[in-house]
C-alpha positions as CSV (number, residue, x, y, z in Angstrom):
1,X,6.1,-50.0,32.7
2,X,8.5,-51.9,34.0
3,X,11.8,-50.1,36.4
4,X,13.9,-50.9,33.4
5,X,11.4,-49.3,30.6
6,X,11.5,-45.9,33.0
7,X,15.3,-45.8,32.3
8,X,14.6,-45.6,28.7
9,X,12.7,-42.0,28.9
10,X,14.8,-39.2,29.1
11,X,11.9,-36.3,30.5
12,X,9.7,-38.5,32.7
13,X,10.3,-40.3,36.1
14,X,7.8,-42.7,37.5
15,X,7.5,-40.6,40.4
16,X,5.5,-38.2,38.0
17,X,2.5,-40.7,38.2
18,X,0.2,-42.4,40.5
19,X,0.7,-46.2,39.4
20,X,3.9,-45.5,36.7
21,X,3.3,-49.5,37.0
22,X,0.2,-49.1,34.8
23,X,1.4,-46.9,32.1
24,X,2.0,-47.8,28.5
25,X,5.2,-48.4,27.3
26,X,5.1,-47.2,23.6
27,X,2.5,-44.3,24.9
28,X,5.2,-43.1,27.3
29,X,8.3,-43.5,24.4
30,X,5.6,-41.3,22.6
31,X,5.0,-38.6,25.3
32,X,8.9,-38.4,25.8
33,X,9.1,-37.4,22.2
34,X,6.1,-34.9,22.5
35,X,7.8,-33.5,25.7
36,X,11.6,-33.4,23.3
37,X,9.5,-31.6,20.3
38,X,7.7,-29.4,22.3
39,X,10.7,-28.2,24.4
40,X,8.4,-27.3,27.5
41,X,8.2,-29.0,30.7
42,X,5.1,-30.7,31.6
43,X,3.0,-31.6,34.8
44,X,1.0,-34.6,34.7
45,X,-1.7,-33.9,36.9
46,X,-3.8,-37.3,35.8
47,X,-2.6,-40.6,34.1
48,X,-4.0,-44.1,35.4
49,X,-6.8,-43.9,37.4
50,X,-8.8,-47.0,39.0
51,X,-12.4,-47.6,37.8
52,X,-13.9,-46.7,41.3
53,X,-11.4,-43.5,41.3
54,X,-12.4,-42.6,37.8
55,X,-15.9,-42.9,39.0
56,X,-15.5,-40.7,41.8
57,X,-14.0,-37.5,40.0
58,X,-16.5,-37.8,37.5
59,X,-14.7,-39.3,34.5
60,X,-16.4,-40.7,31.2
61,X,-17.7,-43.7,31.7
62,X,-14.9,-45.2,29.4
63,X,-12.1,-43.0,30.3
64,X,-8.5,-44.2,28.5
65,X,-7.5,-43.5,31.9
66,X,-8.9,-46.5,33.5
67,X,-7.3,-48.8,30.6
68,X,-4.2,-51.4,31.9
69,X,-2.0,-50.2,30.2
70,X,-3.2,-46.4,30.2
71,X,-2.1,-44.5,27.0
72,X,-3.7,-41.3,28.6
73,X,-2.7,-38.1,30.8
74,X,-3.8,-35.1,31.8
75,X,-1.0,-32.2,31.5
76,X,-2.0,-29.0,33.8
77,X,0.1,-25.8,34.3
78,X,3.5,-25.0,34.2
79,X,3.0,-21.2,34.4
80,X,6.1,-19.3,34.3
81,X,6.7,-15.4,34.7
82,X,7.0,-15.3,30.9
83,X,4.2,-17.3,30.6
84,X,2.1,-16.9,33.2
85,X,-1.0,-18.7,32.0
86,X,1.0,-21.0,29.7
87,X,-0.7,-20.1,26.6
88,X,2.4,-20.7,24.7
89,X,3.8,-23.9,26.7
90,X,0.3,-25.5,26.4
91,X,0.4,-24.1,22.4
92,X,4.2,-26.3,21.9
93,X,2.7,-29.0,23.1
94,X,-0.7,-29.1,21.9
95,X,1.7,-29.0,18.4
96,X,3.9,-32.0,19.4
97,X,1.2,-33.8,20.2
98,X,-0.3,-33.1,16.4
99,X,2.8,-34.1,14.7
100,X,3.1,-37.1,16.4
101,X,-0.1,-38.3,15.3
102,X,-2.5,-37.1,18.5
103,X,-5.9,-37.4,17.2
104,X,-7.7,-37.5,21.0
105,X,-7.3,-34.0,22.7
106,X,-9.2,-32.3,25.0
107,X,-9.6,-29.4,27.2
108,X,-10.3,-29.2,30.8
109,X,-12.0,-25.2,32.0
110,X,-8.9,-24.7,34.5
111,X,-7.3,-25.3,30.9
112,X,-5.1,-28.5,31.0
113,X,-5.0,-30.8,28.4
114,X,-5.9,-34.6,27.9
115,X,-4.3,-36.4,25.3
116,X,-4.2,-40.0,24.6
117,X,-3.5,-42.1,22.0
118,X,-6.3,-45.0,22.3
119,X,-8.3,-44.1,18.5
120,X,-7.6,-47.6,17.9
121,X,-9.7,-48.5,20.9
122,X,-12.4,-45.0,20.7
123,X,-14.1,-42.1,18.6
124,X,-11.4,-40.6,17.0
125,X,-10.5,-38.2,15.6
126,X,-11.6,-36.1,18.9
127,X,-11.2,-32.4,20.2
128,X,-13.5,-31.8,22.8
129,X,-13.5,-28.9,25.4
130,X,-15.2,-29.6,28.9
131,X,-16.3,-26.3,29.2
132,X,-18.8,-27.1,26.4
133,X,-19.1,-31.0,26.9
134,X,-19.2,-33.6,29.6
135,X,-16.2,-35.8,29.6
136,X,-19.0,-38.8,29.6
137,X,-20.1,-37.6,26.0
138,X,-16.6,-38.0,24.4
């Protein structure tokens, strides 16, 4: 994404990612709209990753997070005092992501979220949960 492409998004800054440089354009247009429909703030807590970093937090072997341009995030908690483990943020956006055509989800045990939108590029559809399988097998 381009410093120009950022000014098209209306919920997400490049500052909320480690190389904004290396995210998808369309996937981020996407995740804006996913943010808009799911009327929750969210905290990216993983998007682009190198191949050595990837590597060296123990992500799949093929991890959309390593792709140029990345179509892939991890979104962890937002608690609030009315939500204080975010079961119902994480529910809103779990749906958004659905509606707009998410077929790659997963969950991590400290219970954020990967989404992506890469099925044209892996397995999909997907719903995996780490607490049950290694990242590496999806």
């Amino acid at each position: 994404m381009t410093p120009t492409d950022w000014q098209a998004l209306t919920y997400f800054t490049p500052a909320e990612f480690k190389a904004p440089d290396k995210m998808g354009y369309e996937f981020m247009v996407w995740l804006d709209g996913v943010r808009e429909q799911a009327g929750v703030s969210m905290k990216i807590t993983s998007s682009y990753r190198s191949p050595s970093y990837n590597a060296s937090v123990g992500g799949a072997k093929n991890s959309a997070h390593t792709d140029d341009p990345c179509d892939s995030v991890d979104i962890g908690k937002e608690p609030t005092p009315a939500d204080p483990n975010w079961n119902h943020a994480r529910f809103k956006i779990l749906r958004a992501a659905l509606n707009g055509g998410c077929v790659r989800i997963g969950f991590y045990p400290n219970g954020s979220l990967h989404i992506d939108r890469t099925e044209d590029r892996r397995p999909a559809p997907r719903l995996w949960n780490a607490v049950d399988n290694k990242a590496s097998d999806t």
